[in-house]
C-alpha atoms as an extended CHARMM CRD file, in Angstrom:
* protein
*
        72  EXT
         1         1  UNK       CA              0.0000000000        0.0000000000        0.0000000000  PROA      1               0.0000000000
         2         2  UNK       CA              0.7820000000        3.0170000000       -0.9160000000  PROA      2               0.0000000000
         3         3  UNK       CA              0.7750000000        6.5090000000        1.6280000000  PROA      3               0.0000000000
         4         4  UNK       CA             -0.4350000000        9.6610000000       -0.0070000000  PROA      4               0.0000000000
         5         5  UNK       CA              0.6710000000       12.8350000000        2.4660000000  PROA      5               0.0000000000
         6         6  UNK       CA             -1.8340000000       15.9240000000        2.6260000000  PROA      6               0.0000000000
         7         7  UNK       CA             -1.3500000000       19.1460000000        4.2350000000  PROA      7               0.0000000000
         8         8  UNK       CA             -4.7920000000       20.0530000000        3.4090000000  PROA      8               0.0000000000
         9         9  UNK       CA             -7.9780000000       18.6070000000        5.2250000000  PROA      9               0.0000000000
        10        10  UNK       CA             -8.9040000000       16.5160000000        2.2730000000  PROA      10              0.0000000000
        11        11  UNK       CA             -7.7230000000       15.8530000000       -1.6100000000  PROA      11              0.0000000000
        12        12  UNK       CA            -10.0160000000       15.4160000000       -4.4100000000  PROA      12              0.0000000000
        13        13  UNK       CA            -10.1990000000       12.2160000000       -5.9980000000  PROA      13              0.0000000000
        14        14  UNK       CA             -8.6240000000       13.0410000000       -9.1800000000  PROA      14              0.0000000000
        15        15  UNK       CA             -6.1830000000       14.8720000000       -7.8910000000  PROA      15              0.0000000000
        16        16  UNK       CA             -4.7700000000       11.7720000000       -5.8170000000  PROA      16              0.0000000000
        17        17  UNK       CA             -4.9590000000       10.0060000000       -9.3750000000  PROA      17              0.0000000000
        18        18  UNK       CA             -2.9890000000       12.6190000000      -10.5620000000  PROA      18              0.0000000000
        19        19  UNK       CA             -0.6860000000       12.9740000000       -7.9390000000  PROA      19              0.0000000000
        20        20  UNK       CA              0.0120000000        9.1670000000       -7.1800000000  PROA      20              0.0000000000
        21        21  UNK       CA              0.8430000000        9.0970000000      -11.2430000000  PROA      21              0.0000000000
        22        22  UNK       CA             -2.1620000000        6.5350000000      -11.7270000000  PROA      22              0.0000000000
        23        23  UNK       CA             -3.7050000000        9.1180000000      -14.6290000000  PROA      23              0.0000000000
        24        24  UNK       CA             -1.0010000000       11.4030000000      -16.7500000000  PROA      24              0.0000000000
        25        25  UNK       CA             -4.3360000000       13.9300000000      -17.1310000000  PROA      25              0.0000000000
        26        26  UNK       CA             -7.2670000000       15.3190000000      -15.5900000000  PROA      26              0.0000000000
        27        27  UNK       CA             -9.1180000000       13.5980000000      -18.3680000000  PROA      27              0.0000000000
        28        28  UNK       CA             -7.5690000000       10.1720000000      -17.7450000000  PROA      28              0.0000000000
        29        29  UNK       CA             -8.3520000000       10.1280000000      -14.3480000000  PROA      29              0.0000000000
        30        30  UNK       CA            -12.3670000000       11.8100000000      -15.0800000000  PROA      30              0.0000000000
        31        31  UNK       CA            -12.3830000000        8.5620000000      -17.1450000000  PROA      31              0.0000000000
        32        32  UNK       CA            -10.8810000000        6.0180000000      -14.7130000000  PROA      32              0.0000000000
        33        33  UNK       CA            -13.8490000000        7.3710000000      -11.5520000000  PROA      33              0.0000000000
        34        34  UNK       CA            -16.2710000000        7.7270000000      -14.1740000000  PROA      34              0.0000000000
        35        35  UNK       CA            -15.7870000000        3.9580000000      -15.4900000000  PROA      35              0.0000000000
        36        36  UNK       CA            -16.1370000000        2.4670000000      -12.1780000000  PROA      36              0.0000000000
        37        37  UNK       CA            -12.2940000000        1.8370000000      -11.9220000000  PROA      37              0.0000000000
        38        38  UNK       CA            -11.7920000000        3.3650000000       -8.7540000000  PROA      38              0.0000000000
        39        39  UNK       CA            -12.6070000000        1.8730000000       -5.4790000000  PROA      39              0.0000000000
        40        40  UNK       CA            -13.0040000000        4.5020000000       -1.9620000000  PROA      40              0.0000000000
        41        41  UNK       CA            -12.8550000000        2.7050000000        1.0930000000  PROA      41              0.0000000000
        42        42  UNK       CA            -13.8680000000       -0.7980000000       -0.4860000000  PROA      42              0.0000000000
        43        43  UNK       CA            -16.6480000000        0.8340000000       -2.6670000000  PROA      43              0.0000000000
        44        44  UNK       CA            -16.9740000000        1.8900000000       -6.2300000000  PROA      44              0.0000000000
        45        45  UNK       CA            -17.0390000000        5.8500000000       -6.1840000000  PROA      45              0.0000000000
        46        46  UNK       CA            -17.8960000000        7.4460000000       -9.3530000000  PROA      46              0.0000000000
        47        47  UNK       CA            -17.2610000000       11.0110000000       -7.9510000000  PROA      47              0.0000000000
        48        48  UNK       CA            -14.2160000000       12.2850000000       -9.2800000000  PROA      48              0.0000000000
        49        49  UNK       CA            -14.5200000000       15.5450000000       -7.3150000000  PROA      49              0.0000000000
        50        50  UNK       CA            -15.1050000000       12.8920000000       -4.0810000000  PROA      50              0.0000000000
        51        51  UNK       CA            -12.7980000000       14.4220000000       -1.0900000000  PROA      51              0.0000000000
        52        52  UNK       CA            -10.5980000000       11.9340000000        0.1550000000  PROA      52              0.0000000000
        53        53  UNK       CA             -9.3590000000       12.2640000000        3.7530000000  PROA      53              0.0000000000
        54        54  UNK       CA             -6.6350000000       11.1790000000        5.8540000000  PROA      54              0.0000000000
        55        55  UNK       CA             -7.7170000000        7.5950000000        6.6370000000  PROA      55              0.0000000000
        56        56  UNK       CA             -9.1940000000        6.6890000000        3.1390000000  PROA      56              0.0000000000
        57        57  UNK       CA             -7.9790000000        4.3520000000        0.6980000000  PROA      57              0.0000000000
        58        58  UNK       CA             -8.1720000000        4.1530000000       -3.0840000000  PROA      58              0.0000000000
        59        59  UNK       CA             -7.8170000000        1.6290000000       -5.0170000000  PROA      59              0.0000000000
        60        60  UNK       CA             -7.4710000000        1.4820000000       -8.7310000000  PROA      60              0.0000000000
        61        61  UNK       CA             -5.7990000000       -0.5490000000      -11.5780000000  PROA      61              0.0000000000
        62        62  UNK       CA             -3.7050000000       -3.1870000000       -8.8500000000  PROA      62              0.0000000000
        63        63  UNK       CA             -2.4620000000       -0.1990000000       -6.5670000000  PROA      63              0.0000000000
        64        64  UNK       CA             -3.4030000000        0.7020000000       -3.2020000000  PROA      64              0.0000000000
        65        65  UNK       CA             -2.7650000000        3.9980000000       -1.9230000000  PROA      65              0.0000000000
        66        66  UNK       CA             -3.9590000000        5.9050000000        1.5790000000  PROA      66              0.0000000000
        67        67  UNK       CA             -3.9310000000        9.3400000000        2.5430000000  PROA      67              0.0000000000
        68        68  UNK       CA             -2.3630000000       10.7390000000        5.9040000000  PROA      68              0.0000000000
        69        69  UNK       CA             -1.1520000000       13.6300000000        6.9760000000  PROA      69              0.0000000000
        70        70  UNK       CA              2.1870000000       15.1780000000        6.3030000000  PROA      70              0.0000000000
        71        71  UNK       CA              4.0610000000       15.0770000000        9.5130000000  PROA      71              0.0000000000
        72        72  UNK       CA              6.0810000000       18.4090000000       10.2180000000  PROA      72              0.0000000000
């Protein structure tokens, strides 16, 4: 699994797609929640503007990723 660091109460769905380098666009990853590919918390979410929080975990294509805050 992978850990996603936020300094920010929450990040949106496709941005952690973005950010984790699942999608290379905003498009890709619009696709990816809109097709069903992504998983929140052990459940489909088709909410790509979904806010993930510290606790959470995505799933999508074989990777595993949660969010925590950034220790400083």
């Amino acid at each position: 699994m992978n850990v996603i660091e936020i300094t920010t109460e929450y990040i949106k769905l496709q941005d952690l797609l973005k950010f984790a380098s699942v999608a290379a666009t905003g498009g890709e990853a619009k696709l990816m929640v809109q097709e069903g590919q992504v998983q929140v918390n052990g459940e489909v979410c088709t909410m790509r503007g979904k806010k993930i929080r510290p606790g959470d975990d995505v799933a999508v294509a074989g990777r595993h990723f949660t969010v925590k805050y950034a220790t400083q």
